[in-house]
C-alpha positions as CSV (number, residue, x, y, z in Angstrom):
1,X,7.6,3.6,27.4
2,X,9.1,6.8,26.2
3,X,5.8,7.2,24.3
4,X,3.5,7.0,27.7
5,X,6.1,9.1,29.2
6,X,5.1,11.7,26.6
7,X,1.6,11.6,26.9
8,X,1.8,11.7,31.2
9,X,3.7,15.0,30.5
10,X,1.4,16.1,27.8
11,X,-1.7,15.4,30.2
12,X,-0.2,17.6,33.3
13,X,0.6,20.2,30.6
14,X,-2.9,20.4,29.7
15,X,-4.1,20.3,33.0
16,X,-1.9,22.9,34.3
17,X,-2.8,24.9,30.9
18,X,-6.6,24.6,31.3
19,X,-6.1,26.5,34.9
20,X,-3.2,28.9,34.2
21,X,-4.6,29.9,30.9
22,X,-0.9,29.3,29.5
23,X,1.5,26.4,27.8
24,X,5.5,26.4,27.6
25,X,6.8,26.3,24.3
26,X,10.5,26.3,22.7
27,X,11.2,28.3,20.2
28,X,14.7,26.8,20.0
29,X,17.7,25.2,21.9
30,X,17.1,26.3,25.1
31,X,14.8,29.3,24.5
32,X,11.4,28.7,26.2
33,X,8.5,30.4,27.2
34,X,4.6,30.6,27.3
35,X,1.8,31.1,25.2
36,X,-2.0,30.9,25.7
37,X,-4.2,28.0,23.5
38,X,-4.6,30.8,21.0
39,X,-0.9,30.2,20.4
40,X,-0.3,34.4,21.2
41,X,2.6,34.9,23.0
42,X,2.7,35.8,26.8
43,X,5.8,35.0,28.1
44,X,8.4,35.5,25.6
45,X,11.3,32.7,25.1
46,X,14.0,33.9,27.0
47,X,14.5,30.6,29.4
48,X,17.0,28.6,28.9
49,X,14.6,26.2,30.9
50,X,11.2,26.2,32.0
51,X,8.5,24.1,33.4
52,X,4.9,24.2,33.3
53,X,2.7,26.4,36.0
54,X,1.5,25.5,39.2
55,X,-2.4,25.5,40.0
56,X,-0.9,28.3,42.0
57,X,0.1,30.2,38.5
58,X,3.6,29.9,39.5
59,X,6.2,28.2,37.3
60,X,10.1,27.4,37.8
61,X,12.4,29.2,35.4
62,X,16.0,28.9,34.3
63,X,18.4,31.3,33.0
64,X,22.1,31.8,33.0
65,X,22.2,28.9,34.9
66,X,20.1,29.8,38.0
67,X,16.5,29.0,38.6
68,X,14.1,31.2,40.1
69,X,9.8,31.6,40.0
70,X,7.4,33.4,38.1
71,X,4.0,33.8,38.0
72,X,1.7,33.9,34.7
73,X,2.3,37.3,33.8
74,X,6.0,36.7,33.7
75,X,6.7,39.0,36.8
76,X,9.4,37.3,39.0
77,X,8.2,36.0,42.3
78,X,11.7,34.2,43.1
79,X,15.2,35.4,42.2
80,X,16.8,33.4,39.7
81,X,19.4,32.9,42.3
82,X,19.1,29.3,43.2
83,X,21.5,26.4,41.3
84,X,18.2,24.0,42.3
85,X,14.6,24.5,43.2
86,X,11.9,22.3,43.7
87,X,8.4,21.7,42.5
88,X,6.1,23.3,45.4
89,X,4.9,20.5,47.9
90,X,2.4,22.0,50.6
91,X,3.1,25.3,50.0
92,X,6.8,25.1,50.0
93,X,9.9,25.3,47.7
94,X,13.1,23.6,48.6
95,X,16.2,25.6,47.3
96,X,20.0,25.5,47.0
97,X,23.0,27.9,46.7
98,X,26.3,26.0,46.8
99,X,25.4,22.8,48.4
100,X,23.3,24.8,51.3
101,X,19.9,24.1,51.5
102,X,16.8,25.9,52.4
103,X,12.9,26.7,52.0
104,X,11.2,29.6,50.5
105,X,7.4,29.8,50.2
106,X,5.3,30.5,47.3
107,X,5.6,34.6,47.3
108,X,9.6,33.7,47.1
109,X,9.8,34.7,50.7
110,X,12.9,33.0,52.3
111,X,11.5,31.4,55.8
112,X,14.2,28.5,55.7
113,X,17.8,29.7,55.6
114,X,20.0,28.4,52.8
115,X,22.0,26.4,56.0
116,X,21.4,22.6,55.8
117,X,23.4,19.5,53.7
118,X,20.6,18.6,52.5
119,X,16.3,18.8,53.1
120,X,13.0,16.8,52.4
121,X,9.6,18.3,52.7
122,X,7.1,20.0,55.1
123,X,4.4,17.7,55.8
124,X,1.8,17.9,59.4
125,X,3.7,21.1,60.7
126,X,7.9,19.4,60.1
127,X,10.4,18.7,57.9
128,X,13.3,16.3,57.9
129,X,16.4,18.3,57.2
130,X,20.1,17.1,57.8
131,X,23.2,18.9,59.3
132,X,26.4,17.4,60.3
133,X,26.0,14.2,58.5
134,X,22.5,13.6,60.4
135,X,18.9,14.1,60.3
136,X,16.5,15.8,62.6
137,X,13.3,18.0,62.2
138,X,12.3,21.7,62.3
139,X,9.7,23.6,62.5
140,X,8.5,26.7,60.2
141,X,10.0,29.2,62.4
142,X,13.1,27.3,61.8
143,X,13.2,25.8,65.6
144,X,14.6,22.5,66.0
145,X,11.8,20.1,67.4
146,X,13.7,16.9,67.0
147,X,17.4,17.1,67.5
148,X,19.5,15.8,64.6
149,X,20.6,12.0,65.8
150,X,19.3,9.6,62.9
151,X,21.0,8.2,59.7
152,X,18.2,8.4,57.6
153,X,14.2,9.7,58.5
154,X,11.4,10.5,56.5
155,X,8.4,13.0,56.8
156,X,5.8,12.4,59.2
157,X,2.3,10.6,57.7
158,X,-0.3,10.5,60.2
159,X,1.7,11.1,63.2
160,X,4.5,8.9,62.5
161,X,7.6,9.1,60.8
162,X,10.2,6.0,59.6
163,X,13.8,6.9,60.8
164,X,16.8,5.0,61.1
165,X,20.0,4.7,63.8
166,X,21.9,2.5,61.0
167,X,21.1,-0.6,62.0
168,X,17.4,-0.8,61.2
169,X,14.2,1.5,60.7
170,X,11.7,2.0,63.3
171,X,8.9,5.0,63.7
172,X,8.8,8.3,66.0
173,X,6.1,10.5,66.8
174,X,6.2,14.5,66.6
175,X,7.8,13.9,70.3
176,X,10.6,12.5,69.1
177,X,10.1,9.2,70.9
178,X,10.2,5.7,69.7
179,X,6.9,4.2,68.9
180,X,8.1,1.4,67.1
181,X,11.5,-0.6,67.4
182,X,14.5,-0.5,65.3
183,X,14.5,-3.5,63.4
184,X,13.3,-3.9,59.9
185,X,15.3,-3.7,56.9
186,X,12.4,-1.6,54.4
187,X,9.7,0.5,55.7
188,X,6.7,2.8,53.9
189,X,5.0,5.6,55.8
190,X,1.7,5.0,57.0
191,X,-1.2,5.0,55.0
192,X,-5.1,4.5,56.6
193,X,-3.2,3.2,59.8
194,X,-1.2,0.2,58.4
195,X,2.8,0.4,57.3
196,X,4.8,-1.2,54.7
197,X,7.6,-3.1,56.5
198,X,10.4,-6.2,55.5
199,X,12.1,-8.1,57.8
200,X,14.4,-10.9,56.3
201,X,13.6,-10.2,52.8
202,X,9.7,-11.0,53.3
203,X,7.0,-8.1,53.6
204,X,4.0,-7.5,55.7
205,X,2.0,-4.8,57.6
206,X,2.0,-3.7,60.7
207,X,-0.1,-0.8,62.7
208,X,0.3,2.2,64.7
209,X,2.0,0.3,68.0
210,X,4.0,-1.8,66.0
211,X,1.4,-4.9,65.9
212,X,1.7,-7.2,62.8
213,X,-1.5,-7.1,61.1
214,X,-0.7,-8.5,57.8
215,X,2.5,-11.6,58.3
216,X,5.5,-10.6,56.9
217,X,5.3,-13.8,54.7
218,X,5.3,-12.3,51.0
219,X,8.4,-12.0,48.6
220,X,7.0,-8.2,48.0
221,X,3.7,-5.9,49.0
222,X,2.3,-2.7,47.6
223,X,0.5,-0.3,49.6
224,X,-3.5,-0.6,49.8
225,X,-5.7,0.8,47.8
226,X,-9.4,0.7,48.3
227,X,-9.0,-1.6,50.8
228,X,-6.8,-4.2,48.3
229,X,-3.1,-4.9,48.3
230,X,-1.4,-6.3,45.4
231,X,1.4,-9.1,46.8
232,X,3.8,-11.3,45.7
233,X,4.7,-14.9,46.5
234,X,7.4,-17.2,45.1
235,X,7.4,-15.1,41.9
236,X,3.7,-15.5,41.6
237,X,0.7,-12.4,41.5
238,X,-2.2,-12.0,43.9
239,X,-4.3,-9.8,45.5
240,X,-5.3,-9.9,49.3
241,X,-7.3,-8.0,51.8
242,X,-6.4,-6.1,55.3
243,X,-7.4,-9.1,57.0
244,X,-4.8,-10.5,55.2
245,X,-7.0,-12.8,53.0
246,X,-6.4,-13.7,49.5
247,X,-9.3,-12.7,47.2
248,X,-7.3,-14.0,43.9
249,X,-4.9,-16.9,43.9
250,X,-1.2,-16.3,43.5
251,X,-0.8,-17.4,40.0
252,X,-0.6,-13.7,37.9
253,X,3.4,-12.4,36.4
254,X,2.1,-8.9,36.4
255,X,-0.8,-6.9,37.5
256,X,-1.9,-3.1,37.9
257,X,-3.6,-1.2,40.1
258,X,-7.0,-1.0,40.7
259,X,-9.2,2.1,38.8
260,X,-13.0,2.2,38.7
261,X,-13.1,-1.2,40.9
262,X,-11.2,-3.4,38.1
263,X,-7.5,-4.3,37.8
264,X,-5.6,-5.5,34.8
265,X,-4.1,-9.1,35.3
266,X,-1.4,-11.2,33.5
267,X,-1.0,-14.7,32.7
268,X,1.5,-15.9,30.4
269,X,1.7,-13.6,27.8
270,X,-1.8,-12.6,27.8
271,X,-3.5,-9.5,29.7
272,X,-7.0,-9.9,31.0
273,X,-9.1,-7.8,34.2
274,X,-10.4,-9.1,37.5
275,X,-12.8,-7.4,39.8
276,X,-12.6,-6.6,43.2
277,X,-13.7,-9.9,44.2
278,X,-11.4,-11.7,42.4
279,X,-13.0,-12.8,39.8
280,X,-12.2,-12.7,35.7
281,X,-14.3,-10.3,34.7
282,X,-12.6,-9.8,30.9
283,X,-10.9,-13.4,29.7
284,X,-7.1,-13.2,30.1
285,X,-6.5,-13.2,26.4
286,X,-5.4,-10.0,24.8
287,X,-1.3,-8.3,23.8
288,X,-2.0,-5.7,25.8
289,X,-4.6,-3.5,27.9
290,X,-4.8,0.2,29.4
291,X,-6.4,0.3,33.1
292,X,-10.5,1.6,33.3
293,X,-11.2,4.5,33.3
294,X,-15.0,5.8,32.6
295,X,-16.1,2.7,32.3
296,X,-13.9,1.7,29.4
297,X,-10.7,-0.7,28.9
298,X,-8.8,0.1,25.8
299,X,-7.4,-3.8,25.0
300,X,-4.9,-4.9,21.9
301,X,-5.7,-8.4,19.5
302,X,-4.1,-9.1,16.7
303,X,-2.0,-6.3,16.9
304,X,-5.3,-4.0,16.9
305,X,-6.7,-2.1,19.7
306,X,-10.4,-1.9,20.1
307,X,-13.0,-1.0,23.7
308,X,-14.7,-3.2,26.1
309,X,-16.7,-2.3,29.1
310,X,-16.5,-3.4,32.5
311,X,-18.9,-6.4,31.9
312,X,-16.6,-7.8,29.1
313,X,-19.2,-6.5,26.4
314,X,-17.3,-5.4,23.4
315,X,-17.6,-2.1,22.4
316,X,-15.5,-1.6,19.6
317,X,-13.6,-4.3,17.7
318,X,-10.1,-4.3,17.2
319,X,-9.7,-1.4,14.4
320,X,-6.9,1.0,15.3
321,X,-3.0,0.8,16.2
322,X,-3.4,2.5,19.2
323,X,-6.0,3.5,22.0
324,X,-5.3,5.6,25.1
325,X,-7.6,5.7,28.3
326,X,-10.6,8.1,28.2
327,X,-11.0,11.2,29.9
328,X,-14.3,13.4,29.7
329,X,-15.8,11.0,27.4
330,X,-13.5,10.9,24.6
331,X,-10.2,8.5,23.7
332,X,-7.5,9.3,22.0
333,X,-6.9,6.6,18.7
334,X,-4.2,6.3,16.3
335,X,-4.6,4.7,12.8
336,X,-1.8,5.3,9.8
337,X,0.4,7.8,11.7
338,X,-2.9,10.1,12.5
339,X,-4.6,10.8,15.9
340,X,-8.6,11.9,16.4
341,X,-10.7,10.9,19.1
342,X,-13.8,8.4,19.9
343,X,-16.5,8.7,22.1
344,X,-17.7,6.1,24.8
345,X,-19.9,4.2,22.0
346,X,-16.4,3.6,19.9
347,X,-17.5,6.5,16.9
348,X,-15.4,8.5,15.2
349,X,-16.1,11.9,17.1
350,X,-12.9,13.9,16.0
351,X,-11.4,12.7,12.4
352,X,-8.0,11.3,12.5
353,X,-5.8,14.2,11.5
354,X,-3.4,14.8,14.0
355,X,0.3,13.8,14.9
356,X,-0.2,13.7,18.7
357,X,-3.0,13.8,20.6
358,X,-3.2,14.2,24.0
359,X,-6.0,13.5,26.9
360,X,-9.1,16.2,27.4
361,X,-9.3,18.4,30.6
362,X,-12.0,20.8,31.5
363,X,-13.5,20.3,28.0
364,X,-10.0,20.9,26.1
365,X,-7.3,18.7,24.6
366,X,-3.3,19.7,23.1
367,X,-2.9,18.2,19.6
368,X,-0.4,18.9,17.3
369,X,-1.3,18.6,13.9
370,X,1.7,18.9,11.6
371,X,5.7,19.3,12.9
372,X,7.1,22.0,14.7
373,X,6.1,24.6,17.4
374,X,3.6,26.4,15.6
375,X,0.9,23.4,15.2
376,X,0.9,22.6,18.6
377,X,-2.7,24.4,19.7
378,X,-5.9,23.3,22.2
379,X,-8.7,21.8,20.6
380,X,-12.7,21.6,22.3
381,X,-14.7,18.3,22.1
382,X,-16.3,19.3,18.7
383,X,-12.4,19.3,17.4
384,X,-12.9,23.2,17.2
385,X,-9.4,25.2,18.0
386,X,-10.0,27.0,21.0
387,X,-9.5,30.5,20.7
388,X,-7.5,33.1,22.9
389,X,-10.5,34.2,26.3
């Protein structure tokens, strides 16, 4: 786990990279900063903390205890001021000065005073903010539009937002007024008009006026994706529709997502894919598997990872100790303690000389080929270290 962790972070640090031109580094305890793929320095390492930039070349920076915003020249947008700030979400940073909470936008402006217990986001114009032990909603010109009455609320999605008078959760619109009864236990926001809700310790769906769609009959429900929900029924896996119809049967322990119209599966102690139909398209046999993506399905035998396609057609055999999911083309493999890359066919593209490795994006990958800060670079799909623009 801790490695997948590693590589999710590694992947938004390249992506974030590819667009800002910049990576954080650490130099040492608590001493970060930025440099470009060329490894020169930009920013020097004078954070205590630091994360990685925005698409908006904007990152969040700590020092002497106080965070603040800068953008990729290392001028300060924000004043390191705040004991908390949040990662941007439409446009807007949530902040804190002892236990007061407020928004400021993404030129550092203050537009929400530093006056609230506690806030969530902006989302479709509001956002949910508490005083007094209670929740209500604002506007951006700080004017209360819902007055603060309910235990708990959530953002609005599509017109609708879950709040809660203690007793149970039930939806407003941007009125204020109750759409949907108190009453169930567990709710989701909406999503393509249909709700997460639970009732008695069974899940279901319902829509916009409160009409059950899907019978609040299963143990446990994800959200829809593409128009597929995965469920779960006395313990057992299955998939089912929005008319509520079950296009696998409930036998699976474990299953994932759908990507590129295939889902990984698990029965017993064996991993295998299904399609969007239902049906096995890769035999449930193999330790482990990574989801599609491009076409390819990174699967484990024998304690060896090799490819298959999404007809079951092997592409490579079972060769290396690990395999991560492709991205432009090219997979990350491991073999002997030492990373290079494949390309869709299964060859040998980039030799197997690094320590990590992590996923290409916008023609560029971070590797690090021996310890410490100084190895850690950008490579292009030749394996060629990318120079400084």
């Amino acid at each position: 786990m801790q490695r997948i962790l590693f590589f999710l972070l590694l992947f938004f640090s390249v992506v974030t990279a590819c667009s800002q031109r910049l990576v954080r580094y650490q130099k040492g305890k608590n001493q970060y900063g930025y440099k470009d793929f060329s490894g020169k320095i930009i920013i020097e390492p004078i954070y205590e903390d630091a994360e990685t930039f925005s698409d908006d070349g904007i990152a969040n920076v700590k020092q002497n205890g106080k965070w603040g915003l800068i953008d990729n020249k290392g001028k300060i947008i924000a004043p390191l001021q705040y004991d908390l700030i949040s990662y941007a979400i439409n446009g807007f940073y949530s902040v804190e000065i002892n236990g007061k909470y407020g928004f400021i936008n993404t030129a550092g402006k203050e537009i929400i005073p530093l006056q609230y217990d506690e806030v969530k986001i902006f989302s479709e114009g509001l956002a949910v903010v508490k005083s007094k032990g209670r929740w209500g909603y604002i506007d951006i010109n700080n004017k209360v539009i819902i007055p603060f009455q309910f235990i708990d609320a959530s953002e609005f999605e599509e017109g609708l937002a879950m709040v809660s008078n203690g007793k149970g959760l039930g939806f407003i619109n941007k009125a204020g007024k109750l759409v949907i009864n108190y009453g169930y236990t567990f709710a989701n926001s909406f999503s393509g008009g249909l709700a997460q809700v639970e009732l008695n310790n069974k899940a279901g769906f319902i829509d916009k006026t409160g009409k059950v769609i899907i019978p609040l009959i299963y143990d446990g429900i994800a959200s829809f994706k593409n128009g597929l929900a995965e469920a779960s029924l006395k313990g057992l896996i299955g998939f089912i529709n929005k008319a509520g119809k079950n296009i696998t049967p409930f036998k699976y322990i474990d299953a994932h997502d759908f990507s590129e119209g295939m889902a990984a599966v698990r029965f017993n102690e064996s991993w295998g894919f299904i399609d969007t139909t239902g049906n096995e398209i890769i035999p449930v046999r193999y330790q482990e598997v990574i989801d599609c993506k491009e076409g390819r399905m990174p699967v484990e035998l024998h304690d060896r990872w090799g490819v298959v396609d999404k007809s079951g057609n092997e592409i490579l055999a079972p060769t290396y100790d690990k395999i991560w999911e492709y991205s432009e083309g090219l997979a990350a493999v491991k073999l002997n303690g030492k990373w290079g890359y494949i390309n869709r066919a299964g060859k040998l593209v980039i030799p197997l000389r690094y320590i990590e490795a992590g996923y290409f994006n916008n023609g560029m990958a971070n590797v690090t080929e021996t310890t410490g800060n100084e190895n850690n670079y950008f490579i292009d799909k030749k394996g060629e270290r990318v120079k400084s623009p």
